[in-house]
C-alpha positions as CSV (number, residue, x, y, z in Angstrom):
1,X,0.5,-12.5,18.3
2,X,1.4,-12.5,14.7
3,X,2.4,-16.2,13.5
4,X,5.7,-15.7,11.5
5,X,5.4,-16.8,7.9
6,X,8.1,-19.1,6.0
7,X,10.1,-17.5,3.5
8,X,11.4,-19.4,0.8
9,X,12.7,-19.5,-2.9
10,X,16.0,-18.9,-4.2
11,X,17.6,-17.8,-0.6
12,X,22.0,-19.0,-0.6
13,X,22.3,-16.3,2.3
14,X,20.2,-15.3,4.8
15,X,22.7,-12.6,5.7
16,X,22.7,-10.9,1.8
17,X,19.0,-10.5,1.9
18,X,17.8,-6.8,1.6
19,X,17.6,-5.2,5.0
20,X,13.5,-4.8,4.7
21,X,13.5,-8.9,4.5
22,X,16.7,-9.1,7.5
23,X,14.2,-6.7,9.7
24,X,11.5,-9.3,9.2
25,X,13.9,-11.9,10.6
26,X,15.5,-10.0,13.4
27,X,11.7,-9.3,14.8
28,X,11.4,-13.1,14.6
29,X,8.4,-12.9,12.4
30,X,10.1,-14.8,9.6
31,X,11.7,-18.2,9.0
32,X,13.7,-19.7,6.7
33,X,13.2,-23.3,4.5
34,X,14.1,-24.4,1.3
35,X,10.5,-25.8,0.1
36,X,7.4,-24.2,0.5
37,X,4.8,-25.2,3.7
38,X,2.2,-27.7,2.9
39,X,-0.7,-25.1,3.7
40,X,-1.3,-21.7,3.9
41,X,0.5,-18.2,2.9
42,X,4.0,-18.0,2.7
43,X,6.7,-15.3,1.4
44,X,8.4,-16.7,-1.9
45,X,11.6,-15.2,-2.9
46,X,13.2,-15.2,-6.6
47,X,14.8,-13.4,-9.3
48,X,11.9,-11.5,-9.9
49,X,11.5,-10.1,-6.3
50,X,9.4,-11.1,-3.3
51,X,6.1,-12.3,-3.5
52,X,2.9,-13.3,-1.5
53,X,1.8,-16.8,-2.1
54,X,-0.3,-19.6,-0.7
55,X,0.3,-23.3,-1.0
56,X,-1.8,-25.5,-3.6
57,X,-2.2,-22.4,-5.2
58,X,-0.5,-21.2,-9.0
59,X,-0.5,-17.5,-8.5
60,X,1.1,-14.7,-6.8
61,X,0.7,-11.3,-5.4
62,X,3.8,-9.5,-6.4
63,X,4.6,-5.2,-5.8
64,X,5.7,-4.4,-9.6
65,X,6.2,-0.8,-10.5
66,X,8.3,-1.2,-13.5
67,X,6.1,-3.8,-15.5
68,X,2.2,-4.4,-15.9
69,X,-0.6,-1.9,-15.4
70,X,2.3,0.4,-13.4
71,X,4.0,0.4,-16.5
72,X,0.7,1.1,-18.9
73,X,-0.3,3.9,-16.8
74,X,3.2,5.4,-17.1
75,X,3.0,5.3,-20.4
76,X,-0.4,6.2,-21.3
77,X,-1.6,8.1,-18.4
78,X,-4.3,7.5,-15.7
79,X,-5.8,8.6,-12.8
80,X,-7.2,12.1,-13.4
81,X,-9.8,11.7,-11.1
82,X,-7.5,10.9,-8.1
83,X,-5.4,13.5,-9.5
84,X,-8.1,16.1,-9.2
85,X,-9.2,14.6,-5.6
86,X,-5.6,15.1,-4.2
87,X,-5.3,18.6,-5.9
88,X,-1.8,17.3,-7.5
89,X,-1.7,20.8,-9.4
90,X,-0.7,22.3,-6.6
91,X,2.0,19.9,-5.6
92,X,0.8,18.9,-2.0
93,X,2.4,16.5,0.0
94,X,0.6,13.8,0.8
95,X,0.8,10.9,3.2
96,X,-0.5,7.7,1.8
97,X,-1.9,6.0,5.2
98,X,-2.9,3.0,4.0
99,X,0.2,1.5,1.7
100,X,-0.9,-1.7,0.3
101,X,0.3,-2.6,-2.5
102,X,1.5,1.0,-3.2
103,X,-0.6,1.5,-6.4
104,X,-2.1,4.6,-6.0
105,X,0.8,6.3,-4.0
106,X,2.9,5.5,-7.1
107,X,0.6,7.0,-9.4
108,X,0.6,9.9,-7.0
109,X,4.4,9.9,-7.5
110,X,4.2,9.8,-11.0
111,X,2.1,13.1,-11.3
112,X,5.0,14.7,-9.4
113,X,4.2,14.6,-6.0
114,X,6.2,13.9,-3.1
115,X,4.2,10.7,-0.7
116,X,5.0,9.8,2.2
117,X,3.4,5.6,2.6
118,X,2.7,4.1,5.8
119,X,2.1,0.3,6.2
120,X,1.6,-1.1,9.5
121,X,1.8,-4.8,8.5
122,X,5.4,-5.9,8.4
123,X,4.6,-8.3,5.4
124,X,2.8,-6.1,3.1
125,X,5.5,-3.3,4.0
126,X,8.4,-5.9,3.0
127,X,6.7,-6.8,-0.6
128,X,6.1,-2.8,-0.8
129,X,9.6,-2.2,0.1
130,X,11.1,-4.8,-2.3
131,X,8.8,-3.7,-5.4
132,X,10.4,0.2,-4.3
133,X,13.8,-1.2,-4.5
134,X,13.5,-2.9,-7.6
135,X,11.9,0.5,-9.3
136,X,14.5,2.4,-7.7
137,X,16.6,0.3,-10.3
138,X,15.0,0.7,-13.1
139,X,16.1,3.8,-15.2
140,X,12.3,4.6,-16.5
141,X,11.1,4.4,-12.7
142,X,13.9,5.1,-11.0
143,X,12.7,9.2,-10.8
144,X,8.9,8.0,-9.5
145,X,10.0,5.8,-7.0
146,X,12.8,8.4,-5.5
147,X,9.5,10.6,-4.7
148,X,8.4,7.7,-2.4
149,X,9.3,7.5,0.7
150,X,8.0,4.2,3.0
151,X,7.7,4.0,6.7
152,X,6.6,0.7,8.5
153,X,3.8,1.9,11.0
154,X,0.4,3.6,11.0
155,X,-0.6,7.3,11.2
156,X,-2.5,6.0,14.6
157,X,0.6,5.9,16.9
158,X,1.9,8.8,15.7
159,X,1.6,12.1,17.9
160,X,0.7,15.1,16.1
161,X,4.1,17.0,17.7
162,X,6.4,14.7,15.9
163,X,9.0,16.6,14.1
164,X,10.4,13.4,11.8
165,X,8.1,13.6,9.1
166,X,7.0,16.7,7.3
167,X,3.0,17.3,8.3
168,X,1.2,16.7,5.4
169,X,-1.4,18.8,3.1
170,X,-2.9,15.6,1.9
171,X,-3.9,12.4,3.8
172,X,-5.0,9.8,1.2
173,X,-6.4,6.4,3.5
174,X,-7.6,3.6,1.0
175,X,-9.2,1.0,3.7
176,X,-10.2,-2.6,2.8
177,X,-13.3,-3.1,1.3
178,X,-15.0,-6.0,-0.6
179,X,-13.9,-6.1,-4.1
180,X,-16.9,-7.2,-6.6
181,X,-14.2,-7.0,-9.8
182,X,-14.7,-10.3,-11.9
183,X,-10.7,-10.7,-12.6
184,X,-9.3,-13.5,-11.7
185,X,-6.3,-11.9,-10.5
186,X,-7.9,-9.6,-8.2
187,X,-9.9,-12.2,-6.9
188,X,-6.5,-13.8,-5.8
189,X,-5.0,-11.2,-4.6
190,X,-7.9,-9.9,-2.6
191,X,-8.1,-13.7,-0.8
192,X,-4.7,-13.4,-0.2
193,X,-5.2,-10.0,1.6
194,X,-8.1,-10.9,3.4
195,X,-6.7,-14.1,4.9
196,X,-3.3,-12.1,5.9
197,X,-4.8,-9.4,7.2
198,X,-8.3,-10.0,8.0
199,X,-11.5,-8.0,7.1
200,X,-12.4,-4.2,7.3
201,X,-12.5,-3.3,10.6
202,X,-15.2,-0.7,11.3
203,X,-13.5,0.6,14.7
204,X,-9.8,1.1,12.9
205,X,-11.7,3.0,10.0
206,X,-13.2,5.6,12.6
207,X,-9.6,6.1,14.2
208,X,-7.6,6.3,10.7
209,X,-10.4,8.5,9.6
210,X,-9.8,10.8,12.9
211,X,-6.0,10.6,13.4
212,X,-6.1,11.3,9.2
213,X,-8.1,14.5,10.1
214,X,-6.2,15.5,12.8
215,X,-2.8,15.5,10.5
216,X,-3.9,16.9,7.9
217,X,-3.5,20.3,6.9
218,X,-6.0,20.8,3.7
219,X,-7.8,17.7,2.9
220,X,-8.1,14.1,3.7
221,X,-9.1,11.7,0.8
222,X,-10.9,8.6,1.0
223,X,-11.1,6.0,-1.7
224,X,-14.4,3.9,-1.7
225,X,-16.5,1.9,-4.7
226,X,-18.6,4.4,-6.6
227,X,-22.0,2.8,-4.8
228,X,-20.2,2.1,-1.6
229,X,-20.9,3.1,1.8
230,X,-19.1,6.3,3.4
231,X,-16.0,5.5,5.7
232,X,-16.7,4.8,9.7
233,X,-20.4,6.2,8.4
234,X,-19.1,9.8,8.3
235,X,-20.7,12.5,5.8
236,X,-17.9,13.6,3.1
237,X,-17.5,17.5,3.0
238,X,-16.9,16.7,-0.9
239,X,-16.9,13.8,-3.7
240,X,-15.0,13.1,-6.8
241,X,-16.8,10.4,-8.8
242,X,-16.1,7.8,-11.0
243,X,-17.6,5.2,-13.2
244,X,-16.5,2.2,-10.8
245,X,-14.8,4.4,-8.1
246,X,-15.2,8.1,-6.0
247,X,-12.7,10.1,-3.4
248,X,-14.8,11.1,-0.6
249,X,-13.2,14.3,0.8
250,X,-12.7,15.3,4.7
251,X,-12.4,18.6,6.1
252,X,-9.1,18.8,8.8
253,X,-9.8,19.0,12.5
């Protein structure tokens, strides 16, 4: 079972927090206290939104659309090559099964594109959620983050019948994999990650990979490391490469 995480930070009501940090308490895998544990991650909550943090340690991992490299990419464009990969010119809808930190499903959004985001971890879907809400209030960002639309869960339990969701054309799956990036800040947030969530797991990657397949209805993108090894050791019908990264692409089922 799951160990609940503290939440702390500048909390007067439990009952006023934002419903994606309420379902977190109502499924009992949150608690409340005023200071932070004495070891390991906890949830932080202030002013500037939720974030990821671990005791004994300075920095965070916070979801911010409106600010940072979001922002720079908004402003001076970026990712062309996943553009091309997903096929954004011909407006597909795509389901973004891994969520994470919602990067490249808000770039996706920002070319125009409707994404549907899955996360299946209750904590990364509630910093994902909270970064959404606060770009849904931002009058720059407001438009992009309108086009996304989050679901807590994974495309694994999902039966191909299900009316709910609109199938998609694209299914974009971004699995863990070991970062080799010298920034600090990816170094953190990667730690952070890999302590809440654990490593790659090689038997999850052949089911996402297959229930992926299975719902798509054109193409199924993979993002890897441009020297990386192929997802759940399957042979890409197609690849889009890049200086650092590539899209591996998957034929439906």
């Amino acid at each position: 079972m799951m160990q609940a995480l503290v939440l702390t930070g500048q909390v007067v009501d439990i009952t006023n927090l934002p419903i994606h940090l309420k379902n977190l308490f109502t499924a009992e895998k949150l608690h409340y206290q005023p200071q932070p544990p004495a070891q390991g991650l906890y949830l932080l909550y202030e002013e500037s939104g939720l974030a990821l943090a671990k005791a004994g340690y300075k920095g965070v991992v916070r979801v911010d659309f409106v600010q940072g490299t979001a922002r720079h990419r908004r402003l001076f464009g970026g990712g062309e090559l996943l553009s091309r990969a997903v096929q954004a010119k011909n407006q597909p809808l795509v389901w973004d099964a891994t969520g994470g930190l919602g990067r490249d499903a808000f770039v996706m959004a920002s070319l125009g594109l409707d994404v549907v985001v899955f996360e299946h971890n209750p904590y990364v879907h509630a910093l994902l959620a909270d970064g959404l809400l606060r770009a849904r209030a931002d009058e720059q960002t407001a438009p992009i983050a309108q086009r996304i639309n989050l679901h807590y869960g994974s495309i694994n339990l999902l039966e191909p019948t299900q009316k709910q969701i609109p199938l998609p054309d694209v299914v974009y799956l971004d699995p863990m994999y070991p970062q080799k990036q010298k920034s600090a800040a990816v170094k953190k947030e990667m730690a952070y990650f890999h302590e809440l969530l654990g490593t790659a797991d090689a038997h999850n990657d052949q089911a996402l990979l297959l229930a992926a397949q299975k719902f798509a209805r054109k193409r199924v993108v993979v993002k890897r490391p441009a020297n990386g090894v192929v997802l759940a050791e399957k042979t890409p019908a197609f690849q889009y490469l890049g200086k650092t990264t590539r899209f591996d692409g998957y034929i439906p089922l």
